[in-house]
C-alpha positions in Angstrom: 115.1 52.1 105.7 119.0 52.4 104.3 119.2 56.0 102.5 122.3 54.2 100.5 119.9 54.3 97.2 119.4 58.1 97.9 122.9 58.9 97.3 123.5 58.5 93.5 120.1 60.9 93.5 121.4 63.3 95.6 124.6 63.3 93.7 122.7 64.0 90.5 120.6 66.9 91.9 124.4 68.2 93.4 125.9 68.1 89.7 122.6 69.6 88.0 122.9 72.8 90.4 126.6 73.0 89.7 126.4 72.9 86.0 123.5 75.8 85.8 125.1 77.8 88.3 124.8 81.3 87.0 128.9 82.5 85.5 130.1 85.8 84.9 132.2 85.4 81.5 134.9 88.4 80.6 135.2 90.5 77.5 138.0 90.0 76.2 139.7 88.9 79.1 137.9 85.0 78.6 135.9 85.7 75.4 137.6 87.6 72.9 133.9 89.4 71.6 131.0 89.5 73.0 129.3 87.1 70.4 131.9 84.5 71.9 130.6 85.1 74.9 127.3 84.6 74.3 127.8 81.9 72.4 129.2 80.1 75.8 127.0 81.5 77.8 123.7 80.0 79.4 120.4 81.4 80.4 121.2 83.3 83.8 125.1 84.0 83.2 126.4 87.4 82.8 129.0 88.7 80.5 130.7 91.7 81.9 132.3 93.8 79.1 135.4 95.9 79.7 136.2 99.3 78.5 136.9 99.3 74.9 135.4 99.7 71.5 133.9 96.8 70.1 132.8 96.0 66.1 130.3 93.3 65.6 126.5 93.1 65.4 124.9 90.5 67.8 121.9 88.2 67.7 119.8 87.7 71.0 117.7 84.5 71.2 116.8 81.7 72.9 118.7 82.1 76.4 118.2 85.0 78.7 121.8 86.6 79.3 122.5 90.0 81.0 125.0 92.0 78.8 126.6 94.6 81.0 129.7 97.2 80.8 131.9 97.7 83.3 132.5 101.0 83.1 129.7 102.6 81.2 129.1 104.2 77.3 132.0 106.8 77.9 134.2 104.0 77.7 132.5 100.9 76.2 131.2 100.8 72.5 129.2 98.3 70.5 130.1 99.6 66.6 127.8 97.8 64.0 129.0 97.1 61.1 127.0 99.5 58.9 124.6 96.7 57.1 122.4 95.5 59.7 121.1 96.5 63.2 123.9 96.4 65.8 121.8 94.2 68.2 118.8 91.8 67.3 116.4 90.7 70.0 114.2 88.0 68.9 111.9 85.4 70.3 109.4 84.7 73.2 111.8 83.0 75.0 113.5 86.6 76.1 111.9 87.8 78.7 113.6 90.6 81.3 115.8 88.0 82.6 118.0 89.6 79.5 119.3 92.7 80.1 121.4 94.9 77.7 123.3 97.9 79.9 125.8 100.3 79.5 126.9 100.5 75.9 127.0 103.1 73.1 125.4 101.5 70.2 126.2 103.0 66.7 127.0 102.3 63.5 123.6 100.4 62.8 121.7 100.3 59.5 118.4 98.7 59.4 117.5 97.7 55.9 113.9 98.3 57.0 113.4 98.8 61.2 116.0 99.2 63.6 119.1 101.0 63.4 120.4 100.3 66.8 118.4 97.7 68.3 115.8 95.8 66.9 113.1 93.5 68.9 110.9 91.2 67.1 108.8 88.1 67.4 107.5 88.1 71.2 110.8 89.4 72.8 110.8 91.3 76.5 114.1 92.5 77.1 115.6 95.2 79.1 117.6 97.8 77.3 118.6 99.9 80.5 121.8 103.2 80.6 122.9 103.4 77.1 123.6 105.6 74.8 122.3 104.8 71.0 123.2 107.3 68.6 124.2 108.0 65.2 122.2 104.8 63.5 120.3 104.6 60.5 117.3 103.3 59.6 114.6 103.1 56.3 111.3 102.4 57.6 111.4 103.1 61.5 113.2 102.9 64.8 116.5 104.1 64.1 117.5 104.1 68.0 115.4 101.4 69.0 113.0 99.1 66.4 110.4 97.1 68.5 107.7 94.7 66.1 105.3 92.5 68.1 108.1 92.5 71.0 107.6 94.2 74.4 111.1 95.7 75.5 111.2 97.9 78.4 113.3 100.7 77.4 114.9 102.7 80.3 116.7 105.3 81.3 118.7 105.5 78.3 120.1 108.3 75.5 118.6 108.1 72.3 120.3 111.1 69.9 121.0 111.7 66.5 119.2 108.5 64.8 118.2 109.2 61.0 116.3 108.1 58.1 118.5 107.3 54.8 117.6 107.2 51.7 113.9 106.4 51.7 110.5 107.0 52.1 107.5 106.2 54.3 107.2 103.5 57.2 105.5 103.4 60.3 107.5 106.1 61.8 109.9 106.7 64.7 113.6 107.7 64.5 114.5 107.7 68.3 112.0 104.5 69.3 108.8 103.0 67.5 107.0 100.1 68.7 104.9 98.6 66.1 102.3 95.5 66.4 100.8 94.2 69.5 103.1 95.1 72.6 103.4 95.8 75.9 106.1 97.7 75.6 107.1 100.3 78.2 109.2 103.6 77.2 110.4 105.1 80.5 112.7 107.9 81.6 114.6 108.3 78.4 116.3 111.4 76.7 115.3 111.1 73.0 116.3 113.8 71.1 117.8 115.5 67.9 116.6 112.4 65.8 115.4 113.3 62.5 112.4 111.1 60.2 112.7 112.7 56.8 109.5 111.5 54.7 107.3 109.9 57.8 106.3 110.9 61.3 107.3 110.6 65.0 110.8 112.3 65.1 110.8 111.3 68.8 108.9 107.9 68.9 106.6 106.6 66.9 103.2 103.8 67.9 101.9 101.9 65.5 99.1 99.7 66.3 101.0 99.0 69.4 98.7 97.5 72.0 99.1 98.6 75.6 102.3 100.6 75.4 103.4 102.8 78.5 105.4 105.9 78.0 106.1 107.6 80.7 109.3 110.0 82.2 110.9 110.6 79.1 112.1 113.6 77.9 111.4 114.0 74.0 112.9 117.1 72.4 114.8 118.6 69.4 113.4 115.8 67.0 111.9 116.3 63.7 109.3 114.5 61.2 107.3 115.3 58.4 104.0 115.2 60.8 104.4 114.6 64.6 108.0 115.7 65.9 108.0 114.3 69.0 105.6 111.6 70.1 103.3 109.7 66.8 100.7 107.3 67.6 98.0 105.6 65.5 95.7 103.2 65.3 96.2 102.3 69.0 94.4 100.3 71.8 95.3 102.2 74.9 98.1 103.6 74.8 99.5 105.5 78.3 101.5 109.2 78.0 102.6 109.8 81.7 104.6 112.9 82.7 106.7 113.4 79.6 108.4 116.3 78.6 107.8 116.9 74.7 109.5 120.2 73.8 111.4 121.9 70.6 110.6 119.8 68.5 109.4 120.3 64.6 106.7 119.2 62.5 104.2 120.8 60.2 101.6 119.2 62.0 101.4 118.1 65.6 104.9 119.7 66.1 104.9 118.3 69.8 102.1 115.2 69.7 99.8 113.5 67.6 97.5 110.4 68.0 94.6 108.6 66.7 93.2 106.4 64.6 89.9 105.0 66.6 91.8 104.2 70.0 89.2 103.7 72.7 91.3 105.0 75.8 94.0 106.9 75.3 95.4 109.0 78.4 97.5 111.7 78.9 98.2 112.2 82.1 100.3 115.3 83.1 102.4 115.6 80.4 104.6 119.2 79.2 104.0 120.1 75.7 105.7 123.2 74.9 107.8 125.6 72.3 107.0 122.9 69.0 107.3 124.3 66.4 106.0 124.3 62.2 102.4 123.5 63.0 99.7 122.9 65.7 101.6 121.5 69.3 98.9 118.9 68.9 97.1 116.9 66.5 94.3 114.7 67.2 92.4 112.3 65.4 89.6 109.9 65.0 89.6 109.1 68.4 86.4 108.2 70.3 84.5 109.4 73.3 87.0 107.2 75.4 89.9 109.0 75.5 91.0 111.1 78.5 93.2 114.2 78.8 94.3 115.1 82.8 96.7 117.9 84.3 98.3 118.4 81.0 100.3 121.1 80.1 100.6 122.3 76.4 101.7 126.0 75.8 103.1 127.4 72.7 103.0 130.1 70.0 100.8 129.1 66.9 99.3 130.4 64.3 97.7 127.6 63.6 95.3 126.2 66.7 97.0 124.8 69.8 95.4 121.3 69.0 93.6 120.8 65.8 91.4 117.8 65.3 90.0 115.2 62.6 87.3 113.6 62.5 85.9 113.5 66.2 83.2 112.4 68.2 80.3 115.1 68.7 80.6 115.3 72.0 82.9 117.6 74.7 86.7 115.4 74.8 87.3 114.4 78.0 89.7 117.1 78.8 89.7 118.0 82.8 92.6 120.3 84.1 95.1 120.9 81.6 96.4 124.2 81.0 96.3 125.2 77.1 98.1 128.7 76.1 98.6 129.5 72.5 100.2 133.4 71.9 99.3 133.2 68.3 95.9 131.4 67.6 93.4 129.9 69.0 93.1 127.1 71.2 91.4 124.4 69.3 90.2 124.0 65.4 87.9 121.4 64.0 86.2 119.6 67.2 83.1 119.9 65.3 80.6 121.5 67.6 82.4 121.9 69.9 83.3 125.5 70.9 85.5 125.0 73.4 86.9 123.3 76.8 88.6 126.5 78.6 86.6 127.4 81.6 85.2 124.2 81.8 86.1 121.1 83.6 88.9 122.6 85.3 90.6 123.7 82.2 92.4 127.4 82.0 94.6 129.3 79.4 97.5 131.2 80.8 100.9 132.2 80.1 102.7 129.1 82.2 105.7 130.9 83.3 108.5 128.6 83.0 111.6 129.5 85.0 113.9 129.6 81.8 112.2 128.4 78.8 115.3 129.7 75.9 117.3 127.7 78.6 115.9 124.5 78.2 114.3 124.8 81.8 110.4 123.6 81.6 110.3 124.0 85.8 107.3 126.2 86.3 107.6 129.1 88.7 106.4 129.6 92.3 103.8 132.3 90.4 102.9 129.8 87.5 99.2 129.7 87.1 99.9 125.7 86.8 100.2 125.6 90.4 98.1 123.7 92.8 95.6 123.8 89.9 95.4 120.2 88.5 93.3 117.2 89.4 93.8 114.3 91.8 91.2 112.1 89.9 92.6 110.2 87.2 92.3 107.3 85.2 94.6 104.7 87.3 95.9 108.1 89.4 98.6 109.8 89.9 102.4 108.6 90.2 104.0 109.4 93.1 106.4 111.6 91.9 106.9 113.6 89.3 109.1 113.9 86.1 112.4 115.0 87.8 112.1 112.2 91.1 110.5 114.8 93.4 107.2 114.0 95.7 104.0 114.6 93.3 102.4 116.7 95.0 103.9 120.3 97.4 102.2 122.3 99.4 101.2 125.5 97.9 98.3 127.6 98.5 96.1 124.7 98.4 97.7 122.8 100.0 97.6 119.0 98.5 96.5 120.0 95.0 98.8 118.6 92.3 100.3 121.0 90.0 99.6 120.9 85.9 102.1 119.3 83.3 105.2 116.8 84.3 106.6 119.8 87.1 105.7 119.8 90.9 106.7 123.0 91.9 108.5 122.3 94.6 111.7 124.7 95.1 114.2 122.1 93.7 114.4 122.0 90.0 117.0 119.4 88.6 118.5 120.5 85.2 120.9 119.2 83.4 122.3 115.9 83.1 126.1 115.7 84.2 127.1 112.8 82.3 125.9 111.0 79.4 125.6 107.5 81.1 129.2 108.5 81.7 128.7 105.2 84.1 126.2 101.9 84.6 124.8 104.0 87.7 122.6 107.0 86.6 123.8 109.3 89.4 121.2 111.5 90.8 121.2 114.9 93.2 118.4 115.2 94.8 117.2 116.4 98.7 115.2 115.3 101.8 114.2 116.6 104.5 110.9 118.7 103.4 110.7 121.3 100.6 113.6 124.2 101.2 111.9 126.5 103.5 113.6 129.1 105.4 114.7 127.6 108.6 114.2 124.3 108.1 116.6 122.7 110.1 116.1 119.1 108.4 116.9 119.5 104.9 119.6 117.8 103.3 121.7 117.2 99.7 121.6 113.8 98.8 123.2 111.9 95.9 121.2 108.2 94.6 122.1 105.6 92.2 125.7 106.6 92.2 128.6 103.9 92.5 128.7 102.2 95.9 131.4 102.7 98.0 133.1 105.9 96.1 134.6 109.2 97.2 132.4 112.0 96.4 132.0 115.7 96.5 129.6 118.0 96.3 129.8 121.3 94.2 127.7 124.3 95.8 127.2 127.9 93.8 125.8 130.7 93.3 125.4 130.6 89.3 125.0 127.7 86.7 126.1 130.1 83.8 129.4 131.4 84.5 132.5 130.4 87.0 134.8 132.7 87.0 136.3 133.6 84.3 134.6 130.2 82.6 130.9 130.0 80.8 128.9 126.8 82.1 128.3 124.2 81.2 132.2 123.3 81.0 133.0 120.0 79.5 135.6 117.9 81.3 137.6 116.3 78.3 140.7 117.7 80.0 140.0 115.5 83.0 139.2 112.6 81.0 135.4 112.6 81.1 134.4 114.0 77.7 131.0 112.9 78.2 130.6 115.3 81.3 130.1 118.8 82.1 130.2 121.0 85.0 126.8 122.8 85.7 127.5 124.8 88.2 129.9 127.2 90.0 132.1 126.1 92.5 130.9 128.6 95.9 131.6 125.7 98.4 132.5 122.0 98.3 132.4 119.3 101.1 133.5 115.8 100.9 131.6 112.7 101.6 131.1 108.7 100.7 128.5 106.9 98.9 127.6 104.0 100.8 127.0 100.3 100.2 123.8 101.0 98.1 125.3 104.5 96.1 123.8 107.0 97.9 125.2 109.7 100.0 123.8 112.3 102.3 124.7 115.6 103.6 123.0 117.7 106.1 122.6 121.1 105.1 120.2 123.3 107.3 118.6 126.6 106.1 118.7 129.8 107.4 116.4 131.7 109.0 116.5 134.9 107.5 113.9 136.5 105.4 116.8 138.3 103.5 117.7 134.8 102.0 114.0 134.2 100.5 114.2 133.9 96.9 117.6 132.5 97.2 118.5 130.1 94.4 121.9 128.0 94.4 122.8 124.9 92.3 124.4 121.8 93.3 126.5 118.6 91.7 128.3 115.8 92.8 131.2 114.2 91.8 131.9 110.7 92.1 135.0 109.0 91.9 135.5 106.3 89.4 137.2 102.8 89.9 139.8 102.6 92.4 138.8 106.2 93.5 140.3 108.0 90.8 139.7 110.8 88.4 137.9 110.4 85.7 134.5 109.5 87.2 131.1 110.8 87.3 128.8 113.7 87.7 125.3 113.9 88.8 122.6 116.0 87.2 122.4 119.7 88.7 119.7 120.7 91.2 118.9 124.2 91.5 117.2 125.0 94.8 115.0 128.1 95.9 114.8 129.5 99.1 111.0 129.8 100.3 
């Protein structure tokens, strides 16, 4: 048979893949705004942003676009125009083919929800490396506003978000989620965002279906109840390894839940130094819910974690560690008495390494070590908050360790940059944990910008250089979002490879006069073209064992 009647097929199937081949459009250099982008764009494009700052509010729907910087949210601002959110998500046909990465969003106002972002009606984006500050909001979600949407929010820096001039809502000034969701709240700094007349300073669940929230570090926020994390009437909502500390409320200062939820878990989470009332508050929630390897220490006069009404029965609370300095441990569990001593729950001081420093790390003596529970609900992550394997060795060995922290010997602290970059640049090790003699061990960098020069920083102090007090910001050097955490002792030079990571050998000694030993380490990485200003890792501070 002739293929000639083929060919005007086959030329039709040739011009349909050239028209939806996926484009990378330029801002400003082909679109002169990032709405005229968009507005060009078709589902699988990307529109690459330069440095600049930028002043218009965006609506997101009905193609799936990736929205990226070039250089990061040091350089690279989305500015609302003070009436309306700075960027609306909306509708199912969003899904996380539409990415939103590497901005500083500010200058929102929601009328009602959303300040910076706001994702509605079925949604699923990404909103991945930015930094969302200084919004507004009225009822909720002054950082990020998510109703009956299911974003993933990741890895981003979500500060200084407020409530204006009214009074109630749903609650959450850094992130609420509110409706039926599937929303999932990982590895974000939310802090210092304040929810005058409602609660969840931090974040805020509201009838919110299956929402995971997990990695992030919540602190410094404040709310009329609930300062850091606020969830009620829930389904099964998931708290994994967060880090809820300093922040205010006159009830639940750290945490508070409930509202008939049926299985709940927190699962090794750090609750510590909130302040105004109880660390926790709890209520109406059934027999279903489960507490594991939780850590929540503080100093209150009121109970630890106060409750309202409960079920009759003991809570499913197996190996967390509960320390109160100024009251008791629990108030209003009906009959209940108490869970310390039972089911692998203990109260002791949990000797942080530096608490009034803003380091949660527990210490090599912490009575949180080696003292938690393999057997959870779903289990255990791999690793914990900070990136490092979940569970150490210790003197059992293979026993996980209670609250976000393995103790391990490396404690990262610190973040470098603010998202000084799209790549969130990481210092961590390999090679085992950093035993005397180990021969093995290495620095490594992750996630930092392929191909770049780089250096690593090694001291002997993360509080003073010199003559200079650390942190040092580097606004001088052109990186005002950065700051130097540690002395400079020692410095090598290496290359991040095709992927953004970077590895230097550095054996251990094997000298017992070394044990004890801590020293902190940073890298810097070289920005575009291999110039200054660039990037800086987080700070790892390493023990000697």
């Amino acid at each position: 048979m002739s293929s000639a009647p083929f060919l005007p097929l086959l030329a039709l199937v040739a011009l349909a893949t050239t028209t939806t081949a996926q484009r990378t459009l330029r801002v400003p250099a082909e679109q002169a705004s990032i709405n005229a982008a968009y507005a060009a764009a078709q589902s699988g494009d990307t529109i690459l942003v330069a440095p600049g700052e930028y002043r218009e509010s965006l609506l997101i729907q009905g193609k799936n676009v990736v929205i990226r910087s070039e250089e990061g949210p040091s350089r690279t601002t989305i500015r609302g125009n003070g009436n309306q959110p700075v960027l609306q998500i909306q509708g199912t046909a969003i899904t996380r083919a539409t990415r939103i990465e590497g901005f500083t969003v500010t200058g929102g106002r929601g009328s009602n929800e959303g300040g910076g972002f706001l994702v509605q009606s079925g949604a699923a984006p990404v909103i991945s490396r930015n930094v969302i500050e200084n919004n507004t909001y009225c009822s909720a979600g002054g950082g990020v506003a998510c109703g009956f949407a299911s974003p993933r929010i990741e890895f981003n820096l979500i500060r200084n978000n407020r409530q204006f001039a009214c009074s109630g809502g749903t609650g959450g000034a850094g992130v609420s989620v509110r409706g039926s969701s599937s929303a999932e709240i990982v590895g974000n700094i939310i802090e210092d965002n304040v929810n005058q007349t409602s609660s969840g300073g931090g974040i805020g669940l509201f009838a919110s279906g299956l929402t995971l929230v997990q990695g992030n570090l919540v602190r410094r926020n404040q709310a009329v109840f609930a300062g850091g994390i606020y969830g009620a009437n829930m389904d099964a909502e998931l708290l994994i390894q967060n880090i809820v500390v300093e922040n205010q409320a006159s009830r639940g200062a750290g945490v508070e839940l409930g509202g008939g939820a049926t299985a709940v878990r927190l699962i090794g989470n750090t609750i510590a130094n909130n302040v105004g009332g109880s660390a926790m508050f709890v209520f109406q929630l059934n027999s279903g819910f489960r507490f594991h390897n939780n850590l929540i220490a503080g100093s209150h006069g009121t109970a630890l974690i106060e409750a309202s009404r409960m079920p009759s029965t003991t809570p499913q609370m197996f190996h967390n560690l509960l320390y109160n300095d100024a009251g008791p441990i629990l108030d209003r569990f009906g009959p209940i008495g108490g869970v310390v001593g039972i089911q692998g729950n203990i109260s002791a001081d949990p000797l942080f390494v530096d608490a009034a420093y803003g380091d949660y790390h527990i210490r090599l003596d912490s009575p949180a070590r080696d003292a938690g529970t393999q057997t959870v609900p779903g289990g255990l992550p791999a690793s914990d908050f900070w990136g490092q394997p979940r569970i150490a060795g210790g003197p059992v060995f293979g026993q996980v360790d209670i609250g976000a922290d393995e103790d391990n010997g490396i404690r990262p602290y610190g973040r470098g940059c603010d998202q000084s970059s799209p790549f969130l640049a990481l210092a961590r090790t390999s090679g085992g944990d950093p035993r005397l003699g180990n021969a093995s061990f290495a620095l490594e960098l992750r996630s930092a910008r392929p191909n770049a020069n780089c250096a690593i920083f090694i001291g002997v102090s993360r509080d003073q250089w010199g003559n200079l007090a650390l942190p040092w910001n580097l606004a001088s050097l052109g990186m005002p979002r950065c700051e130097l955490l540690t002395s400079i002792n020692d410095a090598r030079l290496a290359a991040t490879d095709a992927a953004g990571n970077a590895t230097l050998p550095y054996p251990l000694p094997n000298n017992p006069a070394f044990q004890g030993l801590r020293f902190p380490v940073q890298w810097l990485i070289a920005g575009p073209q291999n110039y200054i200003p660039g990037d800086l890792s987080d700070a790892v501070l390493i023990e000697l064992r």
